[in-house]
Phi, psi and omega in degrees: 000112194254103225259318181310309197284321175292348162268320153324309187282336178281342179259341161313274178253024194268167151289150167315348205251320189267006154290268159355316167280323165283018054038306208275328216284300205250353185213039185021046156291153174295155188284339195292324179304337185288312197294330209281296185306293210297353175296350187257001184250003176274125172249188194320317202260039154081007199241152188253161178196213168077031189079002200303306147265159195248044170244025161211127178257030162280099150037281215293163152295120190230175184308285192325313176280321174327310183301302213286338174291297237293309165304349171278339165266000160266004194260313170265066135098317168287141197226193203287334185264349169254349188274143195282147180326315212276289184309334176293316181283321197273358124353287210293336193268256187023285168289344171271288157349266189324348190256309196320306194268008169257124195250101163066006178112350184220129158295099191296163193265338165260157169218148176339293210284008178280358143269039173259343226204139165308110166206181203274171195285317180270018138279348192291126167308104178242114185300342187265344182306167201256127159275152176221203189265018176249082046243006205296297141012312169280330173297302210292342176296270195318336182291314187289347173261353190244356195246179155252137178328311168280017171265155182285338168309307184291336155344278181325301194296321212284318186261006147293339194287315173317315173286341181268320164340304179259010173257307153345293197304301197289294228241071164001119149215123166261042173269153166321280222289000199258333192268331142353275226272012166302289164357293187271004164297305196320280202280014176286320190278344160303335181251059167238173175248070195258136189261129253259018178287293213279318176304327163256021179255343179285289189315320180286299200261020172262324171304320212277314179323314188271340166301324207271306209282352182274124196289133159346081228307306200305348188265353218287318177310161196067195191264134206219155168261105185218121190351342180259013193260020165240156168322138164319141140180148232249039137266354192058029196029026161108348186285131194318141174318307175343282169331297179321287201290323186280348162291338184285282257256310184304308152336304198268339186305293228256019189294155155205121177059268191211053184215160143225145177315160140260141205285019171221133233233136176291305210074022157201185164047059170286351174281309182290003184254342182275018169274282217291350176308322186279311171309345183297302216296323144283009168262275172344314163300323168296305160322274159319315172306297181326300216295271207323316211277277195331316185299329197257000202276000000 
């Protein structure tokens, strides 16, 4: 694990915005550079697109990238008490755009024009398809980490997040990407006055769910459910030392020189996904490093 060489790659070939983050993560830059990088991926209407994550390159502004801005900045450290002028409007611009776009109560993970545009098979837009809780979970987290408590956004945000809780609480899910963003509700609701029954009854079944949901080690190759796909936390969310550690070891397997693929294929438009393949690999890297660093510290 070379931190020099992997920033050679990150500056290489990263965007400004995952340049930024390993700035902020590994070489103590101000966070405000994050904020900076990620505006260019925001539009008029306060909602973010342009590919920002990059299995879907549409342009237009959608829930889903929206989310994925709002968490990178709650990922380098900000919240409603720390944040700078510059960062507080694109928030705010945000935050309006996301009141524009809520359906019942929920933010679809899709929008129409994303079949217009080169993605992976599971951005393609199906009108018939279910909202789930994805990405929603993840909006209500950063508004409850981004707001002010006396505001009707943290109102809001506070009592839909109390509904997917307890709807969690009913209905079992071990999908990855659903328990992700469960994850990041888990800790916006820790600095809350969430009444502490239902806050450990959430905390017992979310861990034991993402415990359930990690996939066999023998299985990892390919798309996997595996211990390094969640947000940091420093219970580790209950998953065995064993487990930790073979996520470490599997990380050092599969490095190649000072990158990692991403282990996974759109299954149309393989040419634009071998372009957007190469923006994965500093996102991983800030990713993965952190994980190895958490782990091992």
């Amino acid at each position: 694990m070379n931190l020099e060489s992997f920033k050679n790659k990150v500056y290489s070939q990263g965007r400004d915005l995952e340049v930024a983050i390993f700035n902020y993560l590994f070489e103590s830059d101000e966070r405000e550079m994050v904020s900076y990088a990620l505006s260019i991926f925001q539009n008029k209407d306060g909602g973010f697109g342009h590919g920002l994550e990059p299995d879907s390159i549409n342009p237009n502004s959608s829930p889903f990238q929206t989310s994925v801005a709002l968490e990178t900045l709650c990922d380098v450290g900000y919240r409603y008490e720390n944040i700078d002028p510059y960062t507080k409007e694109l928030v705010t611009r945000a935050f309006k755009y996301l009141d524009l776009t809520l359906v019942n109560d929920r933010w679809p993970s899709t929008i129409p024009s994303n079949n217009d545009y080169p993605c992976a098979v599971w951005w393609m837009h199906d009108p018939q398809k279910p909202v789930g809780i994805n990405p929603t979970a993840s909006i209500l987290a950063s508004m409850l980490h981004l707001s002010s408590k006396r505001s009707s956004t943290y109102k809001k945000a506070y009592n839909m997040a109390l509904e997917v809780v307890n709807q969690f609480l009913v209905e079992t899910t071990l999908e990855k990407h659903d328990l992700i963003v469960l994850t990041r509700l888990y800790h916006a609701l820790k600095d809350t006055t969430v009444e502490p029954v239902l806050f450990q009854s959430f905390k017992e079944k979310l861990f034991d769910s993402i415990q359930q949901a990690i996939d066999p080690v023998e299985k990892w190759e390919g798309y996997a459910t595996m211990p390094f796909d969640f947000p940091l936390d420093e219970d580790n969310y209950g998953i065995p030392q064993n487990v930790l550690d073979a996520g470490v070891e599997y990380l050092h397997k599969t490095l190649k020189h000072n990158y990692w693929e991403p282990s996974w294929v759109w299954y149309k438009d393989e040419d634009t996904f071998e372009i957007q393949s190469i923006k994965w690999h500093a996102i991983l890297i800030n990713h993965y490093v952190s994980y190895i660093t958490h782990i091992q510290k």
